[in-house]
Every structure is written in structure tokens, then in C-alpha cells.
TILUMDREN-112824 format. One line per field, with one value per atom (N, C-alpha, C): x, z, y; residue number from 0; atom name; residue in three letters. Coordinates in steps of 0.2 Angstrom, whole numbers. Last residue first. Layout:
// TILUMDREN-112824
x = X:...
z = Z:...
y = Y:...
seq = NUM:...
atom = CA:...
type = ALA:...
// end
This chain:
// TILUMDREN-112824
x = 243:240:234:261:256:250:271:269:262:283:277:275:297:296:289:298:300:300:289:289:292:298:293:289:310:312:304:304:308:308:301:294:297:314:308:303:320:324:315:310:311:314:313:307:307:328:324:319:326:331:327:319:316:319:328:323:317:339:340:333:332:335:336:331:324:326:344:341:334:351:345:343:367:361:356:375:374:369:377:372:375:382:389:386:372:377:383:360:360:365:364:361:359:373:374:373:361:368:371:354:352:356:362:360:358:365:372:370:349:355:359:351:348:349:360:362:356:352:361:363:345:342:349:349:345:342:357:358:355:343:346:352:339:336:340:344:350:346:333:339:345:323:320:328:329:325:325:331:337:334:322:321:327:330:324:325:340:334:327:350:349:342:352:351:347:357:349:346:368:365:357:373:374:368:373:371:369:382:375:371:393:391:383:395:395:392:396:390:388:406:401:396:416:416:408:412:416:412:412:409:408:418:413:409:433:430:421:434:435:432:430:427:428:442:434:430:453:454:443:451:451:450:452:442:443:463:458:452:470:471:466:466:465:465:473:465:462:485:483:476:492:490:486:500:493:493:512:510:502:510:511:509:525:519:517:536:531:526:545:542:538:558:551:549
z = -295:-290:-295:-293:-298:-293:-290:-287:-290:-297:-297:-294:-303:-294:-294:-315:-312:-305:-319:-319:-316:-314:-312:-312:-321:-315:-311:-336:-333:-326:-333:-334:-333:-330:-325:-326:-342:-337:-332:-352:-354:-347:-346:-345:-346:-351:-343:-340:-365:-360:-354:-366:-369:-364:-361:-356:-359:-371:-363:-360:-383:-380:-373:-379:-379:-379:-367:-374:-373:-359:-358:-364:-354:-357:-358:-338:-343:-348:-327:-331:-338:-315:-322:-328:-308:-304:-310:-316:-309:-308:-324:-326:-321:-315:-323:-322:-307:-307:-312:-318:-316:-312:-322:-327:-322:-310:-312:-317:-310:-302:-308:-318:-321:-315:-316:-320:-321:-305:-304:-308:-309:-305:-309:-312:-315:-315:-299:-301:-310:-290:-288:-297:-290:-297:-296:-282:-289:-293:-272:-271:-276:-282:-278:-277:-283:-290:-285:-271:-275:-281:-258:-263:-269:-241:-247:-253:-233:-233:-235:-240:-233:-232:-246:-249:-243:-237:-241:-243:-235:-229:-232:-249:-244:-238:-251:-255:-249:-240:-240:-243:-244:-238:-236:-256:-255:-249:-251:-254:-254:-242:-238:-244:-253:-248:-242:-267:-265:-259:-261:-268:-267:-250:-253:-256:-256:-249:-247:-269:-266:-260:-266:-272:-270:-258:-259:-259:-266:-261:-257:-278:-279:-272:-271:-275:-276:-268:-263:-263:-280:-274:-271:-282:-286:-284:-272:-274:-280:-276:-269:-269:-293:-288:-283:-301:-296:-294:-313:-305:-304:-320:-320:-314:-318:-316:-318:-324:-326:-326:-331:-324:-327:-342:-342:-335
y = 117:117:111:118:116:116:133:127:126:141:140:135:142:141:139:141:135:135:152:146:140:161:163:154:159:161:158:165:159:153:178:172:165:183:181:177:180:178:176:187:179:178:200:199:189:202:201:199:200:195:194:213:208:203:225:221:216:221:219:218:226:217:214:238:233:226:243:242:238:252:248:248:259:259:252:264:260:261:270:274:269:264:265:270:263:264:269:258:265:267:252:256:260:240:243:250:236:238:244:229:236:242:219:223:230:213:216:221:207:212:216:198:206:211:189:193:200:182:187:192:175:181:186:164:166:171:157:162:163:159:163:165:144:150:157:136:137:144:136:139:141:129:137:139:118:121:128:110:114:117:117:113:115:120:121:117:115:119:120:112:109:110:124:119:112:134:135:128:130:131:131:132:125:125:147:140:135:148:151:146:143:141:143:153:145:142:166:166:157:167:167:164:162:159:157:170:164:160:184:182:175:186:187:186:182:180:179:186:179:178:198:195:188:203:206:199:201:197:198:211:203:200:222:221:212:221:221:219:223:216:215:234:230:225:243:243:236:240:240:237:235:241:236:224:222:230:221:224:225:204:213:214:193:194:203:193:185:187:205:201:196:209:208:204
seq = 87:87:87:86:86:86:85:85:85:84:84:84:83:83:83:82:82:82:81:81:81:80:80:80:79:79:79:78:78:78:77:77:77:76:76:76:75:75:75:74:74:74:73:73:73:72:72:72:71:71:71:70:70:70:69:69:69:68:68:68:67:67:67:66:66:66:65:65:65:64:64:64:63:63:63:62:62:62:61:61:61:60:60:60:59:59:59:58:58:58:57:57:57:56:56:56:55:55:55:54:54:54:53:53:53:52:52:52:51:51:51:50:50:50:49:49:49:48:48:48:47:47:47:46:46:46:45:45:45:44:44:44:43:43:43:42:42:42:41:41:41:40:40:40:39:39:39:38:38:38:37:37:37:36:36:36:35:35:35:34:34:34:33:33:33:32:32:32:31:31:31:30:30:30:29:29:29:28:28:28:27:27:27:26:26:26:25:25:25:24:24:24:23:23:23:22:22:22:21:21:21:20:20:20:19:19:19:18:18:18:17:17:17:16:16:16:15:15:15:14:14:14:13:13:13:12:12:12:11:11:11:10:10:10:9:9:9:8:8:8:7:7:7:6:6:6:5:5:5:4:4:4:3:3:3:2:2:2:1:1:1:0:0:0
atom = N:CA:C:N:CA:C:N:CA:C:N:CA:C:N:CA:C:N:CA:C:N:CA:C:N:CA:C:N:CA:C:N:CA:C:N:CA:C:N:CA:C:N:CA:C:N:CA:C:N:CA:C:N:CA:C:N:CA:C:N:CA:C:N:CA:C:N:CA:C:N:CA:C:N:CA:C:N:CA:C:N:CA:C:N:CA:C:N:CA:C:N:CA:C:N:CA:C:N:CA:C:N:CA:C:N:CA:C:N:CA:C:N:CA:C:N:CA:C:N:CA:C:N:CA:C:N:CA:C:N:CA:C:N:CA:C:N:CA:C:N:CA:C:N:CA:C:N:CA:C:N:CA:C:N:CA:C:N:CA:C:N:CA:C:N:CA:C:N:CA:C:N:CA:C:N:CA:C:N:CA:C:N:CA:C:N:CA:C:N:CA:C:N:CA:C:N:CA:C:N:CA:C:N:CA:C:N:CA:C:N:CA:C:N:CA:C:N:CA:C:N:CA:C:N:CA:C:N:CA:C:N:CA:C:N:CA:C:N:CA:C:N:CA:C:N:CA:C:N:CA:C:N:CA:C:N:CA:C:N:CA:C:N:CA:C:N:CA:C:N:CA:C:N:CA:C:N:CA:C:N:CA:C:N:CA:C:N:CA:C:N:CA:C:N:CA:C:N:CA:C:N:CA:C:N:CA:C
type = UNK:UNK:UNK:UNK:UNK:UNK:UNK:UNK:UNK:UNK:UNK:UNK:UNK:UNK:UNK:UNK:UNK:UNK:UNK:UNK:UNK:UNK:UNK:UNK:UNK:UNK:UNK:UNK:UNK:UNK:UNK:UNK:UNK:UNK:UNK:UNK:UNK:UNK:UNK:UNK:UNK:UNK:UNK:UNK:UNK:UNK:UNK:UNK:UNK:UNK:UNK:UNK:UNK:UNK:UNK:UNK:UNK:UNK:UNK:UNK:UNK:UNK:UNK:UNK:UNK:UNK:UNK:UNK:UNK:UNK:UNK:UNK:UNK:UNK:UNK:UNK:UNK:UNK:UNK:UNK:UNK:UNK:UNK:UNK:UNK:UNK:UNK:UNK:UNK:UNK:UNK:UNK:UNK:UNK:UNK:UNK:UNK:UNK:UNK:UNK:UNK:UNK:UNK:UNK:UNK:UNK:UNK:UNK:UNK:UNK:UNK:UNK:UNK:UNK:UNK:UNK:UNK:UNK:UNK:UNK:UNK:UNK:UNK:UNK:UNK:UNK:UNK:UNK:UNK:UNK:UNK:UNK:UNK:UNK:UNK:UNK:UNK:UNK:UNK:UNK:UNK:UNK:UNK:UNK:UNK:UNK:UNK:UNK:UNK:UNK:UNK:UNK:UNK:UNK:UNK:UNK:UNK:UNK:UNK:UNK:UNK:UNK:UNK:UNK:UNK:UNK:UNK:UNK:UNK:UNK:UNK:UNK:UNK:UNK:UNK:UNK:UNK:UNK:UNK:UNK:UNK:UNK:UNK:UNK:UNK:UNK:UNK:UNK:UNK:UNK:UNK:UNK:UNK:UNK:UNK:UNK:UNK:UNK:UNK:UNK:UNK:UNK:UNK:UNK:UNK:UNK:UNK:UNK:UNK:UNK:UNK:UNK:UNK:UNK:UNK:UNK:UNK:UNK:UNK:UNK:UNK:UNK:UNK:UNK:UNK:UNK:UNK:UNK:UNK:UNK:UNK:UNK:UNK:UNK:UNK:UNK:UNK:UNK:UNK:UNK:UNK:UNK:UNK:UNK:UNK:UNK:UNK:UNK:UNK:UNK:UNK:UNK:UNK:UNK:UNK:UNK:UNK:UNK:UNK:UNK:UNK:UNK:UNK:UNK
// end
């Protein structure tokens, strides 16, 4: 028995991907934002992220979209929408 199971090529790469991409430039971007803007407005991002991967989902994999999912969606944006709003 190995310690490790065998990785295919294509699987390292989506991993080595992910990290660099995913990870590195997105971290520094953070950082760069933050520097910049008000950290409520820069973290909402990842309040966003998930309905990205939801729509993802639904164009790319033909996912299904339930009324729960676009009940979530809607609660995520009104969320979203609120806590950038500026009080006048």
C-alpha cells in the first residue's frame, strides 16, 4: 500500500492552478484593495463568491436552481447591498 494515492497530471495542475491563482494573486489583491478601500466594501467580495460558483454551476455543469437557491441569493444580495449602502 503507498502513503500517498497517485495524483494524474491534470489533477496537480488544477491543484498547483488553485494555489497560485486562487491563493496568491487573489491574497495580494485583497491586500492591495484593502490599502484602499474601506475593509467592509473589500471583504463583501467574499459574500459575492458563492453565488459566482452558483451560476457557474448552472451555465457551465447545468446544475439545477432551486427556489431555495434563489431565495439564498436574493437574502446574500439584499445582505451585500446593505452593508455597502452609504447612510445619507
Amino acid at each position: 500500500m503507498h502513503p500517498f494515492p497517485h495524483v494524474s497530471i491534470r489533477a496537480a495542475l488544477a491543484l498547483l492552478y488553485l494555489i497560485v491563482f486562487g491563493s496568491l494573486l487573489a491574497f495580494t489583491a485583497f491586500v492591495w484593495l484593502l490599502a484602499r478601500m474601506p475593509a467592509t466594501r473589500v471583504s463583501s467580495h467574499a459574500y459575492i463568491n458563492p453565488i459566482v460558483a452558483v451560476a457557474l454551476g448552472y451555465f457551465v455543469a447545468n446544475e439545477a436552481i432551486t427556489a431555495r437557491t434563489l431565495a439564498g441569493t436574493a437574502l446574500v444580495l439584499i445582505s451585500v447591498f446593505l452593508i455597502l449602502r452609504k447612510d445619507k
